[in-house]
KEKOLKE-467899 format. One record per residue: residue in one letter; x, y, z of N, C-alpha, C in turn. Coordinates in pm, whole numbers, plus 50000, padded with zeros to 5 digits. Layout:
! KEKOLKE-467899
AXYZXYZXYZ;...
! end
This chain:
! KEKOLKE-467899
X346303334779016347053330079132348533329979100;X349473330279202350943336479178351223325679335;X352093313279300352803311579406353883313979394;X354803321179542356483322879520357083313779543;X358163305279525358853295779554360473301779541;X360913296179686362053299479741363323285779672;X363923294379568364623284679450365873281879571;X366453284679660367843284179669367383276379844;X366393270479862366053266080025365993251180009;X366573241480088366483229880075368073218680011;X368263211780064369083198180087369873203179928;X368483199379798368843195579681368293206279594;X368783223279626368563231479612369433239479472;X370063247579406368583251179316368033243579214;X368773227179158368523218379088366953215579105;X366683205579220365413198079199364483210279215;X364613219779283363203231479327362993236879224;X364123240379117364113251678973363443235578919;X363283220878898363113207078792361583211078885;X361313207979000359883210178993359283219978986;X359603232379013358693241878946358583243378825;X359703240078744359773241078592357963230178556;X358853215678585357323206278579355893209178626;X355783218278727354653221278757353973233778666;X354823242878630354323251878577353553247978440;X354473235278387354173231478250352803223178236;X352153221778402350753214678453350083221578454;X349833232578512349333243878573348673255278513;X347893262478537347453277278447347793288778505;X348523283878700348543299278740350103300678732;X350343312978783352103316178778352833307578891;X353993305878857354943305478929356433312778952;X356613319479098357773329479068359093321479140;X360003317279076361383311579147361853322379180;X362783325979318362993335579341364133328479428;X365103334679363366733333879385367923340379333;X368653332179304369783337379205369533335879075;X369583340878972369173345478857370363333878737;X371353334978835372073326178700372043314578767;X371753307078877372343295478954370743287878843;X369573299178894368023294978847368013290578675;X368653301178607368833301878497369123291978400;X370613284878473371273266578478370743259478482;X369533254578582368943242978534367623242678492;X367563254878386366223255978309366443254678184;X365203247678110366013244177970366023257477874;X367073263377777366893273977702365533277677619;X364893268077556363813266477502363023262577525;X361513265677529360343257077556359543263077709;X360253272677754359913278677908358503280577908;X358033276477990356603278378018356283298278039;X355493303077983355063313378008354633319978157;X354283314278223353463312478349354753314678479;X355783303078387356883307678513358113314178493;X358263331078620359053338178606360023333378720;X361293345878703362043343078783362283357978862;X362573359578982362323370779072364593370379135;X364743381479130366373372779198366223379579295;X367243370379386367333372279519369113373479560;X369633381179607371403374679590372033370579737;X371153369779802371713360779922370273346979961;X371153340280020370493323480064370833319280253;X369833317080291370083312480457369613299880409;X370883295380495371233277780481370603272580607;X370773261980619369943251980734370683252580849;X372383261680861372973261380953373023274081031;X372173289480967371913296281040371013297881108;X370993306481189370343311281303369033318581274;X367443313281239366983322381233366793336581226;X366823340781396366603357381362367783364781334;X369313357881372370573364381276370343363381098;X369833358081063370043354780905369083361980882;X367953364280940366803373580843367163391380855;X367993396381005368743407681022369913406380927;X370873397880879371853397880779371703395780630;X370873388580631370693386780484368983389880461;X368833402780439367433408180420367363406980257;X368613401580159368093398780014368273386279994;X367423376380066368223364780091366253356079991;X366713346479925365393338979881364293338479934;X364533335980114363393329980160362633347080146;X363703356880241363023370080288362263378180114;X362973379480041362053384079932360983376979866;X360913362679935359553356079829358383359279932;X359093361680082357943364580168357603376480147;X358453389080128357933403280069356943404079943;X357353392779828356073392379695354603391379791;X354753381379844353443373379951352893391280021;X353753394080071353153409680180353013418580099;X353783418979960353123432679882352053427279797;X351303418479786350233410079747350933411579593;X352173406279586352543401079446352753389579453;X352813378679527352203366879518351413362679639;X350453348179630349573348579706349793335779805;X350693325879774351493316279876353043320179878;X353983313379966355183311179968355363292179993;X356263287579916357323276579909358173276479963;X358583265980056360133265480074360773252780137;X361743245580099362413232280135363633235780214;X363453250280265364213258380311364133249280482;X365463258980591365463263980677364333265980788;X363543252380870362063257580897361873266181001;X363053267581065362793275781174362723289481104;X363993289481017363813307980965362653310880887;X361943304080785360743300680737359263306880837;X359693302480943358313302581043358763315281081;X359863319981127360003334381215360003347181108;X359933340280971360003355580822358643354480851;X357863341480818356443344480822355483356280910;X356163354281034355383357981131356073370581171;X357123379681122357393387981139356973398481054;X357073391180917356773401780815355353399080764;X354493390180770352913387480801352173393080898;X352773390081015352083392581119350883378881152;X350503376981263350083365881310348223367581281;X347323352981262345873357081221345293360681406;X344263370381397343623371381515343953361781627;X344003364581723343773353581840344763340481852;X345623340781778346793334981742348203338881829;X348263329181925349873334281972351133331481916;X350833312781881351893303881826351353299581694;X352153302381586351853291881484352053278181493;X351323269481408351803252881376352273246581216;X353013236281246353153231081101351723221681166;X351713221081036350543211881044350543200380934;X351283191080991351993177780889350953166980879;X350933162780702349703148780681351103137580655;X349803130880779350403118980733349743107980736;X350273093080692349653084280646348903075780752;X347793070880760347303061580819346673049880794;X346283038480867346083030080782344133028880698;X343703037780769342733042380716342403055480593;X343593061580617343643073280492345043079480510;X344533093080620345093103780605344783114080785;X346143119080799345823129480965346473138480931;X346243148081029346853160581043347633161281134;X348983164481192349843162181268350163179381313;X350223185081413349733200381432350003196581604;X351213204381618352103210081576353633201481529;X354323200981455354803193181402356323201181435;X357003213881487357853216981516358153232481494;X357163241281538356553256281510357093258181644;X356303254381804356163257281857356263245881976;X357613247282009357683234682096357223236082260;X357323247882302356543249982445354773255282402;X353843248482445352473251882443351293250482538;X350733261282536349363262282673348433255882610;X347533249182718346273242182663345773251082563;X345393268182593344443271582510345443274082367;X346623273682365346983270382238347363258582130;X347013249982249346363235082136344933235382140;X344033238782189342803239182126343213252181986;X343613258882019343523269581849343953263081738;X345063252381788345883245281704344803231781669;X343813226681756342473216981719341953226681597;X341143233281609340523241781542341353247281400;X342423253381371342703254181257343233241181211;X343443232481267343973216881189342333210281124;X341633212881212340063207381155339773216681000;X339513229681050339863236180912341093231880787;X341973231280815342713223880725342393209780655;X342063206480763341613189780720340293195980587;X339003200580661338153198580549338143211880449;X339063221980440339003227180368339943226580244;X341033219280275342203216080190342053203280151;X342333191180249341793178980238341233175580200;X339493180480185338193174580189337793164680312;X338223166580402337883155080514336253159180577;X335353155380558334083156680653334173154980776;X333823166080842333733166180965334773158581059;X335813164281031337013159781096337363158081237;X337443148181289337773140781402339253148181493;X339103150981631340233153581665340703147381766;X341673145481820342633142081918343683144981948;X344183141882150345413148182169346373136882209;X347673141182112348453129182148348973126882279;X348853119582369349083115582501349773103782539;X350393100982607350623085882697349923075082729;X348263082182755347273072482773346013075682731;X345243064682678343713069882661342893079882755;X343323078382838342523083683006342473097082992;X341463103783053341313118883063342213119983182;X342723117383254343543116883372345273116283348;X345143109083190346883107683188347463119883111;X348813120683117349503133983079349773143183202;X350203154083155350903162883219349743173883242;X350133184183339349233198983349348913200983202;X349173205883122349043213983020347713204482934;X348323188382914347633177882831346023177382921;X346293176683062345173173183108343843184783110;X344633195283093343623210983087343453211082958;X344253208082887343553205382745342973195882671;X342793184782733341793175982750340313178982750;X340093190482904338933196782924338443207982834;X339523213782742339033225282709338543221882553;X339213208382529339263201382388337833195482379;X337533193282464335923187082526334953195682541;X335093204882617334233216682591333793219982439;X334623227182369334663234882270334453224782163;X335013215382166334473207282025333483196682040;X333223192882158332143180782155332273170582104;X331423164082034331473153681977332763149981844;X333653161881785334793160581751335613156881816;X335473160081950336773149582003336683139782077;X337753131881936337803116382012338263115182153;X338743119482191339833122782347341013119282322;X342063112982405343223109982406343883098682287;X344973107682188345493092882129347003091082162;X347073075582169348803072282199348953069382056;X350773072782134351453071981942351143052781917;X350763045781942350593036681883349283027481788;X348573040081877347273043381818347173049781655;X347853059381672347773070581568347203066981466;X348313056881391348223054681266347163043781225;X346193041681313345433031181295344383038881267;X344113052181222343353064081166341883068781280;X342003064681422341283070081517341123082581532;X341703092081452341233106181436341613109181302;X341203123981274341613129781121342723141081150;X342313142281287343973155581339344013153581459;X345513150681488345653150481609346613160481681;X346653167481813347233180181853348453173281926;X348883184981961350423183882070351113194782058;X352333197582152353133208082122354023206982033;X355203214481943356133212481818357363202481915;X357053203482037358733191582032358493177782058;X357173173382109356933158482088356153159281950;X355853167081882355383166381740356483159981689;X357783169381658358613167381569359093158781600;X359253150681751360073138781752359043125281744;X358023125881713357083117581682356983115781536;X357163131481458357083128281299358263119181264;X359413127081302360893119681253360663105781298;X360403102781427360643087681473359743078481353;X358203087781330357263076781259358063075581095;X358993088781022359183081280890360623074980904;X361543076781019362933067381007362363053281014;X360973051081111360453038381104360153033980997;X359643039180945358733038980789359933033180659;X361143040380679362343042380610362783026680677;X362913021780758363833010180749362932998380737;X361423000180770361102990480722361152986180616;X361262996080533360732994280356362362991680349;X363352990880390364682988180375364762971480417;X364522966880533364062956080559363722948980479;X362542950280424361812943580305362102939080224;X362702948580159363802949580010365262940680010;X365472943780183366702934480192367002917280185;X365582917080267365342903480286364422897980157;X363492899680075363172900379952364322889479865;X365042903279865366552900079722367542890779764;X367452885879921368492877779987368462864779918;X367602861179871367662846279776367072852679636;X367922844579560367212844479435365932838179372;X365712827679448364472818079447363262831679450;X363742839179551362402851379519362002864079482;X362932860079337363262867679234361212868979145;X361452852079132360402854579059358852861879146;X358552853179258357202861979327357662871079346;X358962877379390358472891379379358712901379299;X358282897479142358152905079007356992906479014;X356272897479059354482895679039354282904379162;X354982906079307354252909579370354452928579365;X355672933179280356082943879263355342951179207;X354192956379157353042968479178352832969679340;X352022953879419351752961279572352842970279629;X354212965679641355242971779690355542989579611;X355042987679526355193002579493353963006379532;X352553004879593351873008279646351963013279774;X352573003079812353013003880006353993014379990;X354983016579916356093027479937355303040379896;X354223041179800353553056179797353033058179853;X351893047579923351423053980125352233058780231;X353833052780214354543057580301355263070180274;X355253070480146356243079180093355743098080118;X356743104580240356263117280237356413126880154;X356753122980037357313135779889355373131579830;X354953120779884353113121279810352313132279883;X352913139979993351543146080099352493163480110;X353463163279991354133177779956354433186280050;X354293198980058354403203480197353553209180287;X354103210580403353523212080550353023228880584;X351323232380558351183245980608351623248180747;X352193264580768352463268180841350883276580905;X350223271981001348963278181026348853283881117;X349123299081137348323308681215348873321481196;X349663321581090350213332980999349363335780874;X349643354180906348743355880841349323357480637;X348803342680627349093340280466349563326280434;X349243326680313349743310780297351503304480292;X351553295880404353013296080378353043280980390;X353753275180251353803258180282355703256780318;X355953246580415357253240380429357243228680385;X358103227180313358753215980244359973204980332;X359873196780321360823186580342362143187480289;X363483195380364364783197380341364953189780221;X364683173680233365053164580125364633165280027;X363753173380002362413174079901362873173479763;X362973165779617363423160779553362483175079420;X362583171579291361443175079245359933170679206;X359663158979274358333151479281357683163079425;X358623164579508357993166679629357653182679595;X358573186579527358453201479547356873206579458;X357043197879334355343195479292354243193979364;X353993185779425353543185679530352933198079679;X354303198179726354113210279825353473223579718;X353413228479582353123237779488351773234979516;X351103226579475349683220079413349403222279566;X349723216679636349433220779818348943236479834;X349753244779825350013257079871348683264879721;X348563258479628347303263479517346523258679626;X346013245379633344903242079711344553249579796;X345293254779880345433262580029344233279379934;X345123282679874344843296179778343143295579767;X343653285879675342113284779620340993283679684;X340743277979825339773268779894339813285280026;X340823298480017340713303380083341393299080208;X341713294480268342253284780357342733300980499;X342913310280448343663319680569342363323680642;X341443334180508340243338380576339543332180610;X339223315780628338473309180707339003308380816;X340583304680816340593304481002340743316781011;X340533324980981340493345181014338993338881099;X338263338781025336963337881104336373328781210;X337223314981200336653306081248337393311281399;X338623313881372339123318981528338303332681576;X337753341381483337153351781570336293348581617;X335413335281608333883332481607333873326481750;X335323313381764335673309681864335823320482040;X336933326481952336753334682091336003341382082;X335163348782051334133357982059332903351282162;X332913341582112332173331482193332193327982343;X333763324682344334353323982456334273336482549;X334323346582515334373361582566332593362782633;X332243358382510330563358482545329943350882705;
! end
């Protein structure tokens, strides 16, 4: 196995992405290819001791978070993200990485991949925490206009994700809505309500509100990418000030200095359930190949992470099952 990782994409770029792939490789048995600039990569690797496993691929241009998708992949065709996606298409590696750019990320994928069967729109398909485990959040900001029958495709490969990457049994679905009711929502929510019902049966829970979510009433829940993404951001800035909160009011007296020395393991518990550098990065699903997105901020804990993600994906097969599970679907449907 050969994942590529895009050294020069992301907030805290080529430092922490070159510190976690370095760390991961030194975990690991399969390759890892950094693929960037050759001397920027070079800098923060130590001279001695290099893991065997991980090479370096150069790349001499970088699209930043302030260009334009499809201008930057027409201008800079030697740019990190575009050549780690070429290793991926000439089957010289078998995932792509990136803390990169997600819009340009999603449009290299799907240009130079090409999309799986029956697939119009791809999804991110973001885990996140609940108070029962773990969900799938699909579409998370791929695809912000969507037809019913492309959130049921988006049900269906998030269920696959769930138990083939995850391990989730028989994974539970739902659509995020306004109201429990088969009646509430808009055209699109309410036809996909019916079609979510049809096709999966007893997988779907029916309707969840965002206040629901996190109380773990499903294992994936659907929507289109622009109340996705403003549902993800809203749930970790929440997440982010509570645990700010806490800490603030905590340290405000000294008197509770001492309980909370004793109580400081739970609190580092509660911050690694919340913490999204634990759930690495976000597959891009309905392209054809493995492509994980990373969190701009993504540190080198996270970028570990999103790696071990994007193996999992590899390993467990993760493309050619939804290759099939979508042909089986519509075929069906056709039937």
């Amino acid at each position: 196995m050969r994942i590529a990782v895009d050294a020069m994409g992301g907030d805290y770029a080529p430092q922490e992405i070159v510190a976690g792939a370095y760390e991961s490789a030194r975990q690991v048995s399969f390759e890892i290819v950094l693929v960037g600039d050759t001397e920027q990569i070079e800098a923060h690797l130590p001279k001695r001791g290099r893991p065997s496993n991980l090479h370096i691929h150069h790349a001499s241009q970088v699209i930043t978070m302030e260009d334009s998708p499809v201008m930057a992949i027409r201008r800079k065709r030697d740019s990190s993200l575009v050549v780690a996606a070429k290793l991926v298409k000439e089957g010289k590696a078998d995932a792509l990485v990136s803390m990169g750019n997600t819009g340009a990320v999603g449009v290299v994928a799907k240009l130079l991949w090409g999309s799986l069967p029956y697939v119009d729109r791809p999804a991110i398909a973001t885990v996140l925490p609940t108070y029962t485990g773990r969900c799938v959040l699909l579409d998370s900001g791929a695809t912000v206009d969507c037809s019913p029958r492309q959130l049921l495709d988006f049900a269906l490969m998030g269920q696959i994700y769930a138990a083939q990457v995850l391990e989730i049994p028989n994974p539970r679905v739902g659509l995020l809505n306004i109201g429990e009711e088969a009646t509430k929502g808009n055209s699109v929510t309410k036809e996909a309500y019916q079609l979510l019902m049809t096709h999966l049966k007893d997988d779907f829970v029916g309707n969840v509100e965002g206040k629901t979510f996190f109380e773990g009433v499903a294992d994936v829940v659907v929507c289109d990418g622009f109340v996705g993404n403003v549902f993800l951001k809203t749930g970790e800035g929440v997440a982010e000030t509570v645990l700010k909160i806490i800490k603030e009011e905590l340290t405000r007296n000294r008197l509770n200095m001492i309980p909370l020395a004793l109580l400081k393991p739970a609190f580092e518990r509660i911050k690694r359930r919340l913490d999204y550098r634990e759930y690495g990065g976000a597959p891009l699903l309905g392209v054809d190949g493995v492509c994980i997105i990373g969190h701009g901020r993504s540190d080198r804990y996270a970028v570990r992470q999103a790696i071990s993600v994007a193996a999992q994906a590899v390993a467990n097969r993760l493309v050619p099952t939804l290759r099939h599970a979508l042909s089986l679907l519509h075929e069906s449907k056709e039937g």
